[in-house]
C-alpha positions in Angstrom: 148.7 155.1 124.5 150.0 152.2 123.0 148.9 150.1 126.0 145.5 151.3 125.2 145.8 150.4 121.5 146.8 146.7 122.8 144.2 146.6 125.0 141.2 148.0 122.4 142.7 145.4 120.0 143.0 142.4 122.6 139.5 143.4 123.6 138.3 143.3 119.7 140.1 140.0 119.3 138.5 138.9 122.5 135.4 140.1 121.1 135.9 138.4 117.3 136.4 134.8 119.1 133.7 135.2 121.0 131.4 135.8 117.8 133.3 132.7 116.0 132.9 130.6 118.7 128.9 131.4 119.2 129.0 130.9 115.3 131.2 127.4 115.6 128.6 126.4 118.2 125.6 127.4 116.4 127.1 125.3 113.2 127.6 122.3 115.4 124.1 122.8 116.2 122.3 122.9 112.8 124.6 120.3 111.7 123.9 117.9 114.4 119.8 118.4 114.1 120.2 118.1 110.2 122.5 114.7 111.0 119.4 113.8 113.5 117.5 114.8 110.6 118.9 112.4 108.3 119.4 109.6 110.6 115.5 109.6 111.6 114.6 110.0 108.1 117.0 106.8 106.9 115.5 105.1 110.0 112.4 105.8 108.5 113.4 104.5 105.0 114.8 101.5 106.4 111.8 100.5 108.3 109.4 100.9 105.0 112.0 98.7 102.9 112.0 96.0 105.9 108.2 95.9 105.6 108.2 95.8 102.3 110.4 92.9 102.3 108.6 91.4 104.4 105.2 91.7 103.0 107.5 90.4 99.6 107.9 87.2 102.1 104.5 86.9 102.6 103.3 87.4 99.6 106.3 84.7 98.4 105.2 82.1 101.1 101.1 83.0 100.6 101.6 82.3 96.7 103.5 79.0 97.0 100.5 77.5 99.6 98.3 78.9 96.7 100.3 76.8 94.0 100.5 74.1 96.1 96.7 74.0 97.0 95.9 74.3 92.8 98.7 71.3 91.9 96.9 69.5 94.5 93.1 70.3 93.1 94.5 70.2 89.5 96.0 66.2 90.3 92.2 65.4 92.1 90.5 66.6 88.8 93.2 65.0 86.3 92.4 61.4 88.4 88.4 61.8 88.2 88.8 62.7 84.2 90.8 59.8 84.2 88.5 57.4 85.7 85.4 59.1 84.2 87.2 58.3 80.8 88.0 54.8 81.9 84.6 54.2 83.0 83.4 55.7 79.6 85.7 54.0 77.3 84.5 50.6 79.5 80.8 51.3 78.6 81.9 51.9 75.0 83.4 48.8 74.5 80.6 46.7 75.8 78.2 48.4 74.1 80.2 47.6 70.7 80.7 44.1 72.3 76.8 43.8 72.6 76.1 45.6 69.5 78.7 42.6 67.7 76.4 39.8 70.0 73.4 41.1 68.4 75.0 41.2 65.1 76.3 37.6 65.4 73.1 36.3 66.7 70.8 37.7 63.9 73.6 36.5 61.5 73.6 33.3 63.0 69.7 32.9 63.0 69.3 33.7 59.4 
């Protein structure tokens, strides 16, 4: 009888490991897909953040040609105002200069 007992019980213990181990494996399991999980959905993450940096870049780079290209139109405008004023402030002062040689003349001829 008592060999039975150690045999029903080594049979049951047999049995219990068996269960745990189907259970240990079935925990790996879930915990590597949920690991494969999180690894895709960080890979994922990772890959929006590099194209965001990138398009950042861009955007960066694109802006400073824009800046660049309005300096650049800004300086051509600044120079024709200048000369336009130059030219206008030249016409200015000989019309006063002619307006004074009229002056003068009448002066003078009176």
């Amino acid at each position: 009888m008592e060999v039975d007992r150690v045999i029903s019980i080594s049979e049951r213990l047999q049995d219990l490991l068996k269960n745990a181990e189907k259970e240990a494996d079935d925990i790996v399991a879930r915990a590597h897909e949920q690991a494969e999980r999180m690894v895709s959905k960080a890979k994922v993450e990772a890959e929006k953040k590099i194209q965001l940096a990138r398009l950042g870049q861009d955007i960066d780079e694109y802006l400073r040609e824009e800046e660049e290209k309005v300096k650049k139109e800004a300086e051509k405008i600044l120079k024709e105002f200048r000369n336009r004023s130059e030219t206008s402030k030249r016409t200015a002062e000989e019309r006063l200069q002619q307006a004074v040689e009229l002056i003068v003349n009448e002066a003078v001829m009176k």
